[in-house]
KOLNUTOR-207211 format. One record per atom (N, C-alpha, C): atom name; residue number from 1; x, y, z. Coordinates in steps of 0.02 Angstrom, whole numbers, always signed. Example, Ala and Ser with C-alpha at 12.3 -4.5 7.8 and 13.67 -1.06 7.14 Angstrom:
! residues 2
['N'; 1; [+660; -284; +390]]
['CA'; 1; [+615; -225; +390]]
['C'; 1; [+660; -165; +390]]
['N'; 2; [+642; -112; +354]]
['CA'; 2; [+684; -53; +357]]
['C'; 2; [+645; +2; +394]]
END
This chain:
! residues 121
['N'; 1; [-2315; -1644; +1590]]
['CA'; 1; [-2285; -1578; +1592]]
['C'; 1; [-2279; -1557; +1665]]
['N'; 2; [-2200; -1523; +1684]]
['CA'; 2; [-2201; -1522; +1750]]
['C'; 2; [-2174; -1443; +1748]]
['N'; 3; [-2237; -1392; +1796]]
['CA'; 3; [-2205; -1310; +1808]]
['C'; 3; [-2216; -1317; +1890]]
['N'; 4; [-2165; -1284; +1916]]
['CA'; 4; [-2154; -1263; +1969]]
['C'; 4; [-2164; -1206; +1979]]
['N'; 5; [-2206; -1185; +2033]]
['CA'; 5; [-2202; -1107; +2102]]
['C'; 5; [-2177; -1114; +2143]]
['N'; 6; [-2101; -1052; +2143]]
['CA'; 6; [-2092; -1055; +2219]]
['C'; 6; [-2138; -1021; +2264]]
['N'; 7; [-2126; -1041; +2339]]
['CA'; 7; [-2178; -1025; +2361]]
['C'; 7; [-2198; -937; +2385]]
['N'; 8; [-2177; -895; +2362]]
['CA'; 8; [-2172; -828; +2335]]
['C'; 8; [-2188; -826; +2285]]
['N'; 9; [-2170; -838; +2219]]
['CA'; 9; [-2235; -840; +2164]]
['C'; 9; [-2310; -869; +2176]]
['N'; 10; [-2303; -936; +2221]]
['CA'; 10; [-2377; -946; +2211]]
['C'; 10; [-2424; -894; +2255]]
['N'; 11; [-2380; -860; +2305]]
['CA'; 11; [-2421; -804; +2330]]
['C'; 11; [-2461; -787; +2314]]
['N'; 12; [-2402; -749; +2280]]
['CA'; 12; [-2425; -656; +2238]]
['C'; 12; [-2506; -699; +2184]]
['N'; 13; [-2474; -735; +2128]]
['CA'; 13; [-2534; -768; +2097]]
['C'; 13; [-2601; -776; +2119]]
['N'; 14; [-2596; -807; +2187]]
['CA'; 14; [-2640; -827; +2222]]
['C'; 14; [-2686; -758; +2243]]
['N'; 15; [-2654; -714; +2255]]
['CA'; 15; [-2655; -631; +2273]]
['C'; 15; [-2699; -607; +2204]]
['N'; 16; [-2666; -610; +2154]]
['CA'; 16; [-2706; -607; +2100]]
['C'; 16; [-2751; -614; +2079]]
['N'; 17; [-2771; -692; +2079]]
['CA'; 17; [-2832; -735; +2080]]
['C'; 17; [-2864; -712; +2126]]
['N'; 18; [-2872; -700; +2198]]
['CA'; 18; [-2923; -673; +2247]]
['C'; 18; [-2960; -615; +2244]]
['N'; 19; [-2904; -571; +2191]]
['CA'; 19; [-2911; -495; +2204]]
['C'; 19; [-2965; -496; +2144]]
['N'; 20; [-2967; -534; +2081]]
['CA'; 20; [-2994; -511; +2040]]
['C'; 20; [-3088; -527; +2038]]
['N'; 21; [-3120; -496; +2035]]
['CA'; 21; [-3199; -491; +2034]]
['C'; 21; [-3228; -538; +2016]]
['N'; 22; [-3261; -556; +2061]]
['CA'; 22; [-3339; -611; +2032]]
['C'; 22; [-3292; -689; +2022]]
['N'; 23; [-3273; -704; +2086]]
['CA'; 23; [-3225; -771; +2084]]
['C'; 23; [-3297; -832; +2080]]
['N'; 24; [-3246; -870; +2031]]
['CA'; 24; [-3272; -940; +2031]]
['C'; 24; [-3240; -1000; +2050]]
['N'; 25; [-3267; -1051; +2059]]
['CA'; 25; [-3238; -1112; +2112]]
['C'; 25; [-3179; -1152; +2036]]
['N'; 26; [-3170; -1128; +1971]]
['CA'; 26; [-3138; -1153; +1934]]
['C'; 26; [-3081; -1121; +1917]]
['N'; 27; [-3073; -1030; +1949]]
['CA'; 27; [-3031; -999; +1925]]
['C'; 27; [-2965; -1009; +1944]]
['N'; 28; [-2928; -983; +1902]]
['CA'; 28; [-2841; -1009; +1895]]
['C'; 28; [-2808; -950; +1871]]
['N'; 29; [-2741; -996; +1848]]
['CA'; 29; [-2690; -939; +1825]]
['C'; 29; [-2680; -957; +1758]]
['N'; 30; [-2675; -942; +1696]]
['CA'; 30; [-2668; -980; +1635]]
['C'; 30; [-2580; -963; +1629]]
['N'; 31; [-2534; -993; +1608]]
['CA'; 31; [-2494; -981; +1592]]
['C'; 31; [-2467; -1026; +1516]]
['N'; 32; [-2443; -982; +1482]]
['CA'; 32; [-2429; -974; +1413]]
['C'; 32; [-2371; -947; +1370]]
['N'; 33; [-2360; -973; +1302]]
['CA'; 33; [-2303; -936; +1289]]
['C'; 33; [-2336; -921; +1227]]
['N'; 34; [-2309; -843; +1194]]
['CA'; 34; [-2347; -829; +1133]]
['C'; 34; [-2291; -794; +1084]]
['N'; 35; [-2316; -795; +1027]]
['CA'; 35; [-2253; -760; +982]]
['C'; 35; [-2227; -708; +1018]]
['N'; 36; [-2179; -679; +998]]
['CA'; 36; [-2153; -630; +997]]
['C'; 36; [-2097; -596; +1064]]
['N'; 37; [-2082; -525; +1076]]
['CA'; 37; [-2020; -518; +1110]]
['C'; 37; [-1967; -523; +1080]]
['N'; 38; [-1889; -514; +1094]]
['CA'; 38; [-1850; -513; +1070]]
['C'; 38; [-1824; -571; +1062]]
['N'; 39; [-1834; -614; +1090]]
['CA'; 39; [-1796; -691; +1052]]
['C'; 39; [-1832; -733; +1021]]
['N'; 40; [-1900; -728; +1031]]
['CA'; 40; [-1939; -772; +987]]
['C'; 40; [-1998; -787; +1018]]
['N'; 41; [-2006; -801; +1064]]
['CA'; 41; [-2063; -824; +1114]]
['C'; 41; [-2071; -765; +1175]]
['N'; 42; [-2115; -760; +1212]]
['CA'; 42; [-2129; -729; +1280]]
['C'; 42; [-2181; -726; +1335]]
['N'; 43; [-2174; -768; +1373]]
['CA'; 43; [-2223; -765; +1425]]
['C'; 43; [-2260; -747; +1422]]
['N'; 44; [-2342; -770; +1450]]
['CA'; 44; [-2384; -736; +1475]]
['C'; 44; [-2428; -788; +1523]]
['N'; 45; [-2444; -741; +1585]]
['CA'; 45; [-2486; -758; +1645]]
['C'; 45; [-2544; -709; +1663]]
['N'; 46; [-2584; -744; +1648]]
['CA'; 46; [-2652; -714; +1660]]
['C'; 46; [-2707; -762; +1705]]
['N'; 47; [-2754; -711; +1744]]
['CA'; 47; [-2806; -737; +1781]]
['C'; 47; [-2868; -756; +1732]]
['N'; 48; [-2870; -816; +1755]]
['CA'; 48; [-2927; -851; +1716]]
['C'; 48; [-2984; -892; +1728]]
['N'; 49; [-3057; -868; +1734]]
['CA'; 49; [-3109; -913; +1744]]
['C'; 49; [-3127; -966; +1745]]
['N'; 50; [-3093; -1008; +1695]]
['CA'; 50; [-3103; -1072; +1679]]
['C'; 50; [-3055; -1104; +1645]]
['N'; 51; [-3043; -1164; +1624]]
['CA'; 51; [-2998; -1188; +1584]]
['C'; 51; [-3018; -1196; +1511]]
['N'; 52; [-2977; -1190; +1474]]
['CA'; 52; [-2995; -1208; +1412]]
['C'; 52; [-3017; -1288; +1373]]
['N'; 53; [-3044; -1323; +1329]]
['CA'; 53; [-3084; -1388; +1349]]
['C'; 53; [-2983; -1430; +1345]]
['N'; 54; [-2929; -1412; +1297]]
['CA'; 54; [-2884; -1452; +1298]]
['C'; 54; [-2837; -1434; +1345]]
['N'; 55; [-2831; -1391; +1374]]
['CA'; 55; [-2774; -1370; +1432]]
['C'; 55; [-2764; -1421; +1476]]
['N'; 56; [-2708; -1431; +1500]]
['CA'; 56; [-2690; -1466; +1537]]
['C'; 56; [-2692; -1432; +1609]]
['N'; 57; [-2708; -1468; +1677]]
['CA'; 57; [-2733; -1434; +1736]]
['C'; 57; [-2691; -1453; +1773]]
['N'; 58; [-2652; -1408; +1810]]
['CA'; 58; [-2599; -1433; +1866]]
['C'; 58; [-2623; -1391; +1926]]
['N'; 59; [-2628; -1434; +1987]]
['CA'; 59; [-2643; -1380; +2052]]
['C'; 59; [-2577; -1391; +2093]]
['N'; 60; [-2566; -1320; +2112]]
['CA'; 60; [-2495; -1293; +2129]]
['C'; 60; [-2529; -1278; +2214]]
['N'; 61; [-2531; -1299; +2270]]
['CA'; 61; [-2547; -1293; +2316]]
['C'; 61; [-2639; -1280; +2325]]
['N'; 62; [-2659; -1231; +2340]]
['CA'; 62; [-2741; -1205; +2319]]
['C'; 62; [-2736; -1155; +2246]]
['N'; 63; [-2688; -1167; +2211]]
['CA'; 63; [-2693; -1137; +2155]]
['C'; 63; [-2697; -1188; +2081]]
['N'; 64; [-2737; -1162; +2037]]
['CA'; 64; [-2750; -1202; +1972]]
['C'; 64; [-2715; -1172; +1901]]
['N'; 65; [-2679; -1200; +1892]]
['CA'; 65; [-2649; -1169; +1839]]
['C'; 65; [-2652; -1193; +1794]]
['N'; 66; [-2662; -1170; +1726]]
['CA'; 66; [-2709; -1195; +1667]]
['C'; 66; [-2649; -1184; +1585]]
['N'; 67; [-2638; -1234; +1548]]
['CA'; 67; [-2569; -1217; +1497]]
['C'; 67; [-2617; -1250; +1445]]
['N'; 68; [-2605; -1210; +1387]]
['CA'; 68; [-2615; -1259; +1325]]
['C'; 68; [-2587; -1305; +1288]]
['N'; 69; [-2604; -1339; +1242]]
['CA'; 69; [-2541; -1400; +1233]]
['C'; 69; [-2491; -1372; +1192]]
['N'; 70; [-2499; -1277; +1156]]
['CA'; 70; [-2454; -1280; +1119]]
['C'; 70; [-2409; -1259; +1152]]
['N'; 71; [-2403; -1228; +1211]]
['CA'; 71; [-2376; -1216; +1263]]
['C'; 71; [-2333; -1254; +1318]]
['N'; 72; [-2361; -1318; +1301]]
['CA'; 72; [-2345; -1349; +1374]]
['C'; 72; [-2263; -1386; +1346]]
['N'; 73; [-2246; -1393; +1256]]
['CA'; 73; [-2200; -1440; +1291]]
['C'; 73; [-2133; -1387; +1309]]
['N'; 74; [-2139; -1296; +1282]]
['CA'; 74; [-2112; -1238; +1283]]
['C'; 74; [-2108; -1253; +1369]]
['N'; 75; [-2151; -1259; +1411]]
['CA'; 75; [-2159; -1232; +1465]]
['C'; 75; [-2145; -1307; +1512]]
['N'; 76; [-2120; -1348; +1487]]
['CA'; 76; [-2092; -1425; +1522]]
['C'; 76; [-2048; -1401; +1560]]
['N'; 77; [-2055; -1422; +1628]]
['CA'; 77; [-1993; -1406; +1682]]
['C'; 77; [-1975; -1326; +1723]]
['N'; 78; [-2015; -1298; +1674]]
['CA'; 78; [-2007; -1227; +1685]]
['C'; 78; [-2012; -1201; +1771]]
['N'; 79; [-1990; -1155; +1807]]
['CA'; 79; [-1987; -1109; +1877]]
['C'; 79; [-1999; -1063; +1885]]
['N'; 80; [-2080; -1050; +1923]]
['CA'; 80; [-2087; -987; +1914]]
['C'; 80; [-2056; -946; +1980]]
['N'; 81; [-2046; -905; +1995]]
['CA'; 81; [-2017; -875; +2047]]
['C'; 81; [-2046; -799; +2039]]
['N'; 82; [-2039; -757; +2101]]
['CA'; 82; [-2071; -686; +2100]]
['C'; 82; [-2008; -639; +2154]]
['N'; 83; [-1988; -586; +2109]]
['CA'; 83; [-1933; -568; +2131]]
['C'; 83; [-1960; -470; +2161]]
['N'; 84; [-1938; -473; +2199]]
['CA'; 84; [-1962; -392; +2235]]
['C'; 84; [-1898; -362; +2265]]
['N'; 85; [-1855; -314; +2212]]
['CA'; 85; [-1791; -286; +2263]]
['C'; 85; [-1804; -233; +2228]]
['N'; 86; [-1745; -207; +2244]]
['CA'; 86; [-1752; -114; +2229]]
['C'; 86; [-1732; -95; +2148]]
['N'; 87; [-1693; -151; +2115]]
['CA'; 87; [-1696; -134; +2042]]
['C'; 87; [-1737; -176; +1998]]
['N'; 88; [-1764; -215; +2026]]
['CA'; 88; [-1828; -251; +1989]]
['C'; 88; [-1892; -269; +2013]]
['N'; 89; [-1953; -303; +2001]]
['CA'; 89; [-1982; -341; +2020]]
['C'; 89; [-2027; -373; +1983]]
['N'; 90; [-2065; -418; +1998]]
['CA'; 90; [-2101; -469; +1935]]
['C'; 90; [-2079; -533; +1953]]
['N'; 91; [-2097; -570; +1893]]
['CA'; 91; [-2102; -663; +1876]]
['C'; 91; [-2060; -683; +1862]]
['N'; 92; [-2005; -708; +1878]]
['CA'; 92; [-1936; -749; +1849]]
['C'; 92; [-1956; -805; +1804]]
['N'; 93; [-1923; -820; +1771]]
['CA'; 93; [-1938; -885; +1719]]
['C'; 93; [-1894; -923; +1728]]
['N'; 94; [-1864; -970; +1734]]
['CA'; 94; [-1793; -1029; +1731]]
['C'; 94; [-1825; -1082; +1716]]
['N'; 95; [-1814; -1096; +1617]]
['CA'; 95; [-1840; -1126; +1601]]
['C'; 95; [-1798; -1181; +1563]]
['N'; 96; [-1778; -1239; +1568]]
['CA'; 96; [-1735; -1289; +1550]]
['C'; 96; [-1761; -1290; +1459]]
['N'; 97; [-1781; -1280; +1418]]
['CA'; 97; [-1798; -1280; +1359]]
['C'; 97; [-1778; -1211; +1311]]
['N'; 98; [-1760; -1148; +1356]]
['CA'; 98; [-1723; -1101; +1315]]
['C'; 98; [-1666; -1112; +1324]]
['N'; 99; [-1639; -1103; +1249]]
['CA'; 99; [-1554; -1093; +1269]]
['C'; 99; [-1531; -1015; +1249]]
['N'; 100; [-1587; -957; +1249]]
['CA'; 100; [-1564; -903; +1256]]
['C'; 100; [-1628; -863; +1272]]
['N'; 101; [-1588; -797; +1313]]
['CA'; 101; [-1659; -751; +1340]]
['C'; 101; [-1622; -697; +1327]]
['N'; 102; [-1673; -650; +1331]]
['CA'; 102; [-1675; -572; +1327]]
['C'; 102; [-1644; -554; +1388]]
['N'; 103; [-1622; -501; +1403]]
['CA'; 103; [-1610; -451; +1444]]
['C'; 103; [-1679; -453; +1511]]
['N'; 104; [-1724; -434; +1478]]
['CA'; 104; [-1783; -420; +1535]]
['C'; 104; [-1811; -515; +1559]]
['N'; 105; [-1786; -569; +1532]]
['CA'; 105; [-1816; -626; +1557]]
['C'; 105; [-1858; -646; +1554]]
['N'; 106; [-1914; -595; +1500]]
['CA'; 106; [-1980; -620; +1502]]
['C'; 106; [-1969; -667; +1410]]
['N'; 107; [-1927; -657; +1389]]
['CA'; 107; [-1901; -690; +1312]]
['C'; 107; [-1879; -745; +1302]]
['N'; 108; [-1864; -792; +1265]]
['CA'; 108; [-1839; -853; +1257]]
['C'; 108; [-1831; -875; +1187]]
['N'; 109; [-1781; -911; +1181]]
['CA'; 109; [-1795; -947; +1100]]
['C'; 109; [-1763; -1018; +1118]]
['N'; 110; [-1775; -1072; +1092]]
['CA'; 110; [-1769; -1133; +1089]]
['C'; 110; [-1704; -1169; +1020]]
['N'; 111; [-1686; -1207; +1043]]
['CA'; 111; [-1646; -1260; +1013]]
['C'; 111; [-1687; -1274; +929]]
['N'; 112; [-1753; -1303; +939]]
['CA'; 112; [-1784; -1299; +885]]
['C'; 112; [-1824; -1254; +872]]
['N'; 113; [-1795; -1213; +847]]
['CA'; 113; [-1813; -1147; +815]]
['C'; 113; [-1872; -1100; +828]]
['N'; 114; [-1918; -1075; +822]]
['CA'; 114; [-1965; -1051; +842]]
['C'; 114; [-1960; -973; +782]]
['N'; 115; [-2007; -939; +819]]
['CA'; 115; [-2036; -855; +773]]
['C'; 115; [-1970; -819; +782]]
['N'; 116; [-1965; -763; +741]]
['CA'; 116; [-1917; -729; +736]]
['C'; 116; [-1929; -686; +785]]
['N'; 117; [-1877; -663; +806]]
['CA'; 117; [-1890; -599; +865]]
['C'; 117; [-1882; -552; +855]]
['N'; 118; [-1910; -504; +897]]
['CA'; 118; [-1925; -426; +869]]
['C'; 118; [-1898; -385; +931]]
['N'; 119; [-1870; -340; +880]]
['CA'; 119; [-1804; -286; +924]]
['C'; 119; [-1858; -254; +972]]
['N'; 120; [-1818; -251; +1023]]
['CA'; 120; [-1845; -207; +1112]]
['C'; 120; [-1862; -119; +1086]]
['N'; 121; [-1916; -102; +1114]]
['CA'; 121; [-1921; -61; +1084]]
['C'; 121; [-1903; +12; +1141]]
END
């Protein structure tokens, strides 16, 4: 499984990981995809202590980033990017495995099918 940081996402992350309390020499970024959102699936990145025992471990410069397997083949090839202008800002996704997203980019649904999606509220 191959995810990319540009090197402005792995920043901010990295920023993340430092900032948060009582660091350990294993902590990372977990990144994940979980039901729901409007197309079916939707991101999530969170700071994380440790890895889980099946996650797969990728180190992205001095950063560890931690996926599960139900996740990882959703998240094959995927780009993370971190965008800061005056009408947005946050995590870009450009992910070669959706063939459709939401409006806000944090959404996705796949070729082979996945959860139903739930209207923006």
């Amino acid at each position: 499984m191959t995810v990319t940081l540009t090197e402005v996402a792995e920043l901010r992350l990295r920023t993340f990981v430092r900032a948060t309390p009582n660091p350990t020499p294993t902590r990372g970024i977990r990144l994940a995809v979980k039901d729901g959102g409007c197309n079916g699936y939707e991101y999530d990145i969170k700071v994380a202590n440790t890895p889980k025992p099946n996650d797969e471990i990728t180190e992205l410069g001095t950063l560890k980033v931690f996926v599960d397997p139900k996740s990882a083949p959703l998240l094959d090839g995927v780009v993370v990017d971190y965008i800061d202008s005056l009408l947005e800002s946050g995590f870009k996704f450009t992910n070669p495995n959706a063939n459709g997203t939401c409006g806000c980019g944090k959404s996705f649904q796949t070729t082979a099918g996945g959860p139903a999606g739930m209207p923006c509220a």
